[in-house]
C-alpha positions as CSV (number, residue, x, y, z in Angstrom):
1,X,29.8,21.7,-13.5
2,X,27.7,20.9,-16.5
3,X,29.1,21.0,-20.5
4,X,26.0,21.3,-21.8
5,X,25.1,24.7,-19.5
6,X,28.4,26.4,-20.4
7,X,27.8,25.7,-23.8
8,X,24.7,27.2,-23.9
9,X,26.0,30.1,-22.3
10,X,28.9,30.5,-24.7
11,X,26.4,30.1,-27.8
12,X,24.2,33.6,-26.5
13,X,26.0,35.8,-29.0
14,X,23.1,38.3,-29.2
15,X,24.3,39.2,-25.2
16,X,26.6,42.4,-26.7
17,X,27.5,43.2,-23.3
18,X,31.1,41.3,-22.4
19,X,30.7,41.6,-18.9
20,X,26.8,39.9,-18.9
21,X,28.1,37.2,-20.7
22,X,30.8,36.8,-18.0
23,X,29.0,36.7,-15.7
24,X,26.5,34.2,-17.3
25,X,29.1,31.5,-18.2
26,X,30.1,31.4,-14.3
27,X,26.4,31.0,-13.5
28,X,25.9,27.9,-16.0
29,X,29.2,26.4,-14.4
30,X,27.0,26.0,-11.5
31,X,23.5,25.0,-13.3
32,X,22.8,21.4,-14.1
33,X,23.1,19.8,-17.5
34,X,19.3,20.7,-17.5
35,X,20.4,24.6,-16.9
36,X,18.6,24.9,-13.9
37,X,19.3,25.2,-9.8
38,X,22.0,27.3,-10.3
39,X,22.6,28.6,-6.9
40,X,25.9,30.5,-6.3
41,X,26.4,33.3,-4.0
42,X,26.9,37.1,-5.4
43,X,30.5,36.6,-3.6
44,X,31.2,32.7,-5.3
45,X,30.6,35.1,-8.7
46,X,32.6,38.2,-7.6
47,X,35.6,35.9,-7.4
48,X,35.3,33.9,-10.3
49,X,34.6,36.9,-12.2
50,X,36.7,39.3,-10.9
51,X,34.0,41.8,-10.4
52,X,32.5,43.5,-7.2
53,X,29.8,42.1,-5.7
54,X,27.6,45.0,-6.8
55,X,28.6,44.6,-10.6
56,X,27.4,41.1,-9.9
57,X,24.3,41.6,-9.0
58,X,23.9,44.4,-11.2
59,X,24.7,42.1,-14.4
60,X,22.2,39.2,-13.0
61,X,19.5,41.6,-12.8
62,X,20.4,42.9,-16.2
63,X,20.4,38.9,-17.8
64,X,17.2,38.5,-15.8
65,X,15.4,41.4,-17.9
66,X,16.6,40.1,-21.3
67,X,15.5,36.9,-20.4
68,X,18.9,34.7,-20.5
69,X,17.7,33.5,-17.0
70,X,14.7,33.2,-14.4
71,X,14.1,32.8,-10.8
72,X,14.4,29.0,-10.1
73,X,13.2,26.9,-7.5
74,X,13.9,28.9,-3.8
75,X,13.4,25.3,-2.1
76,X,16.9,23.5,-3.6
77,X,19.1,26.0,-1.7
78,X,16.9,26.1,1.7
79,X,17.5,22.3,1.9
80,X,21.3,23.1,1.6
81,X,21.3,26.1,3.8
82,X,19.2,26.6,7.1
83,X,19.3,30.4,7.6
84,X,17.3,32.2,5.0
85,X,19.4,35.3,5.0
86,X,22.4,33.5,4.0
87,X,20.8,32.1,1.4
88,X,21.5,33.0,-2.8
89,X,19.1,32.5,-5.3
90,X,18.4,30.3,-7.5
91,X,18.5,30.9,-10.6
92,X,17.5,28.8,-14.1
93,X,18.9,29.4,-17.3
94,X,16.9,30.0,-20.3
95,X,17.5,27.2,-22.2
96,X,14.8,27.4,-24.6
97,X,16.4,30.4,-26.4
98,X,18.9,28.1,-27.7
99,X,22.2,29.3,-29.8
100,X,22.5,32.6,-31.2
101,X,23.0,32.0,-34.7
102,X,26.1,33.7,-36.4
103,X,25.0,36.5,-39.1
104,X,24.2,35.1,-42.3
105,X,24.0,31.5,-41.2
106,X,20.9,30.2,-42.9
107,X,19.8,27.1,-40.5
108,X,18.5,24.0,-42.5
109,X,18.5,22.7,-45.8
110,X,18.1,23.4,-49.6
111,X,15.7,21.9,-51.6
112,X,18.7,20.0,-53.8
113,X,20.2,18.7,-50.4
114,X,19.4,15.4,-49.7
115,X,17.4,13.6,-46.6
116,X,15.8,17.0,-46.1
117,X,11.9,17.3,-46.4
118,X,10.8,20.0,-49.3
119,X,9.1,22.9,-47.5
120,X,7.7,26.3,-48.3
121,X,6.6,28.7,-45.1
122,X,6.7,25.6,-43.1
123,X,3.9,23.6,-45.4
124,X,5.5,20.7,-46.6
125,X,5.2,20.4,-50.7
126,X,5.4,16.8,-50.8
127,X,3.8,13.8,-49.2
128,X,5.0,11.5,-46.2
129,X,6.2,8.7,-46.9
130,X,3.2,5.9,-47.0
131,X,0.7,8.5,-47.7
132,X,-1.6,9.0,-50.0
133,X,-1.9,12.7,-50.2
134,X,-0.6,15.1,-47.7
135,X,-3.0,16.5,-45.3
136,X,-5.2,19.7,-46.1
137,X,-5.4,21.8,-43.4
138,X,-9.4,22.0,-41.6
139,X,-12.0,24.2,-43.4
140,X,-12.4,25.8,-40.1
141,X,-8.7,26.8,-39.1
142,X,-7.4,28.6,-42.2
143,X,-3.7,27.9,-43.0
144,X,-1.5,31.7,-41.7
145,X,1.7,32.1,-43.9
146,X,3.1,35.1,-41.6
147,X,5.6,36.8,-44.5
148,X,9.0,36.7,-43.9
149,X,10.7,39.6,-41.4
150,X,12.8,42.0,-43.3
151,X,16.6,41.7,-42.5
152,X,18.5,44.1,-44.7
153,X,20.5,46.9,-43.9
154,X,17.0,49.2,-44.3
155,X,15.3,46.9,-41.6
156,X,13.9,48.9,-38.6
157,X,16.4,48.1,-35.4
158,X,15.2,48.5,-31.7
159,X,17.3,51.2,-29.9
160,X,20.0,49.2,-27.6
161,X,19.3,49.7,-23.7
162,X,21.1,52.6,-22.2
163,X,23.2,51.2,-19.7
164,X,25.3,53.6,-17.4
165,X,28.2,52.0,-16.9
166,X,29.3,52.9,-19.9
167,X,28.9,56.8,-19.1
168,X,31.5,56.6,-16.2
169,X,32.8,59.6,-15.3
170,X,36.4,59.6,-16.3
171,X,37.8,60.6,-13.2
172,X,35.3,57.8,-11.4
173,X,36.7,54.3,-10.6
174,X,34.8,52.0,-12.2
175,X,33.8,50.2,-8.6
176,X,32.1,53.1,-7.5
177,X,30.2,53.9,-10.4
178,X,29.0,50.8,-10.5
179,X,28.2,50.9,-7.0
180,X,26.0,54.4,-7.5
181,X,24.2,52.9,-10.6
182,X,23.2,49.6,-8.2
183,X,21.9,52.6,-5.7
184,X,20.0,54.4,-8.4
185,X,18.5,51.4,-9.4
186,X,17.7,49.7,-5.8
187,X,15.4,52.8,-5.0
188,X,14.2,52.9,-8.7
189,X,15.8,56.2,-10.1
190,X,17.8,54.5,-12.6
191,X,20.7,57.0,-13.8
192,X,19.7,57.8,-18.1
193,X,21.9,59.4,-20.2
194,X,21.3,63.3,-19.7
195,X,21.6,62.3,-15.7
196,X,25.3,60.7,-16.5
197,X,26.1,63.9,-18.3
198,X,25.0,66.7,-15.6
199,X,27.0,64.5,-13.0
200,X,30.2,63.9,-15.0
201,X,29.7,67.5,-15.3
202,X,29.4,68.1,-11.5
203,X,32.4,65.9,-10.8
204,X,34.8,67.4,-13.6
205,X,38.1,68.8,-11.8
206,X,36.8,67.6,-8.4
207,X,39.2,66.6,-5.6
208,X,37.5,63.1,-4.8
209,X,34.8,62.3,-6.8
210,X,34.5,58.7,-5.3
211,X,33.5,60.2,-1.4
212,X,31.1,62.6,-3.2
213,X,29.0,59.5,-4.6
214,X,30.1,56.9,-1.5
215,X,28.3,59.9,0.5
216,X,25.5,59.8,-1.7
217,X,24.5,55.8,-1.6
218,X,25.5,56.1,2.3
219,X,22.6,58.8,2.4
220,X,20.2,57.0,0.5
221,X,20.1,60.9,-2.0
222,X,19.4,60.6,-5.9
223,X,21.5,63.0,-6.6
224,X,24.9,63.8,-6.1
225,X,26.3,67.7,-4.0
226,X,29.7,68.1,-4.7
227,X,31.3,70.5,-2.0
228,X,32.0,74.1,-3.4
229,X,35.3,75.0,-4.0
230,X,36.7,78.1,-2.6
231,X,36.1,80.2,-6.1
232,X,32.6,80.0,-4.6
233,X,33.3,81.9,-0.8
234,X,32.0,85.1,-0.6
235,X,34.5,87.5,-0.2
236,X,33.9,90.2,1.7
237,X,35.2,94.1,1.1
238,X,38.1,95.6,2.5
239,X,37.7,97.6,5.4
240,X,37.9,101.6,4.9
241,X,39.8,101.4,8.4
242,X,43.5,100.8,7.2
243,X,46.5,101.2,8.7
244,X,45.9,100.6,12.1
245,X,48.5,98.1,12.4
246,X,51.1,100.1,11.3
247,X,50.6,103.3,13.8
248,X,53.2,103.4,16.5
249,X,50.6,104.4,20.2
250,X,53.6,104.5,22.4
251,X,54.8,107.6,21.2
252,X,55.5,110.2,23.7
253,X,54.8,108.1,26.4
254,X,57.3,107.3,29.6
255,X,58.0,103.5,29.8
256,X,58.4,102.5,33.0
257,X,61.1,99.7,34.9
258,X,57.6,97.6,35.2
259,X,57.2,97.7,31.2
260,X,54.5,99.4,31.4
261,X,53.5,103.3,30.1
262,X,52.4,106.5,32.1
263,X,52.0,110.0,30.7
């Protein structure tokens, strides 16, 4: 267990989703104070989480692709664990992103506040102390002042991520949909908006949604076939041949002691 790690972890307030940043603190409870060989399995995490296994992996893949964490070094859990089939993977946090700021937190000093050094687009204005002048920057590497990104209300945003767990169907248990985005994205179809749509759609009024997408992860299918309901049997026309049942083919017959008829 390392302070430092889950500290880290608890300062990444730019993760929006809850369940990442679950998933995240329980990974730096297992990283050094360093954030790094952090080797749990996917079923240490499901119980400390209280998430599937799937959901697990899901969510590490997810903190892998924003960068919260990298592959580590493989070697620190084979000298631990002999078979390499039974071994997890080690992961590293990104420690280098450092603390999310809160919004309007302003990191750093005025230029009234005292024991800070004076600076303007990271030049400094004044000199160091025991020099004579401060430095001039070579003739040959001209001095960049990037401007400032804008951060209003009018600043350009990048569209979040979809992510389909939050397009469940409602009549869906959240296991299994989870379980059928981890398909989707194992045999890289990953489910997008429109697809969540047409198959919450599909599954609307269905009898057991959760066998019609357990058969399709068992099947290895992209999509999902709900079985028709019985609105869709063909029915077939009524025979012009009625009342056949009703006519009475003993009459005038002679029933004999056998139980059988003669003429």
């Amino acid at each position: 267990m390392s302070v430092q790690s889950m500290t880290w972890a608890l300062d990444q307030r730019d993760i929006r989703d809850a369940t990442a940043r679950h998933v995240l603190l329980c990974l730096a409870n297992y990283a050094d104070k360093n954030g790094k060989a952090a080797f749990p399995s996917a079923n240490s995490l499901s119980e400390d989480t209280g998430l599937s296994v799937r959901t697990v992996r899901y969510k590490l893949d997810h903190l892998e692709e924003i960068g919260a964490i990298r592959l580590g070094n493989q070697a620190i859990a084979a000298a631990y664990i002999d078979r390499h089939d039974r071994r997890p993977v080690v992961y590293d946090l990104c420690i280098e992103r450092g603390a999310s700021p809160a919004p309007g937190d302003k990191r750093g000093a005025n230029e009234d506040t005292t024991g800070c050094r004076s600076e303007h687009n990271g030049v400094q204005l004044t000199t160091e102390r025991g020099a004579g002048a401060a430095a001039n920057p070579p003739s040959n590497h001209p001095l960049t002042i990037n401007e400032p990104k804008e951060q209003g209300a009018d600043a350009p945003r990048k569209p979040a991520r979809f992510d389909p767990l939050t397009a469940k169907p409602g009549n869906v248990t959240a296991e299994t949909w989870a379980d059928w985005c981890q398909h989707r994205k194992e045999i890289r179809k990953p489910l997008t908006a429109k697809s969540c749509e047409q198959q919450a759609k599909a599954l609307v009024g269905h009898a057991a949604p959760d066998q019609v997408l357990a058969t399709s992860i068992a099947n290895g299918w992209t999509g999902i076939f709900p079985e028709k309901g019985p609105s869709n049997v063909h029915q077939f026309p009524q025979s012009r041949h009625t009342g056949f049942a009703d006519r009475d083919y003993t009459a005038g017959l002679t029933q004999r002691e056998d139980g059988t008829y003669a003429f």
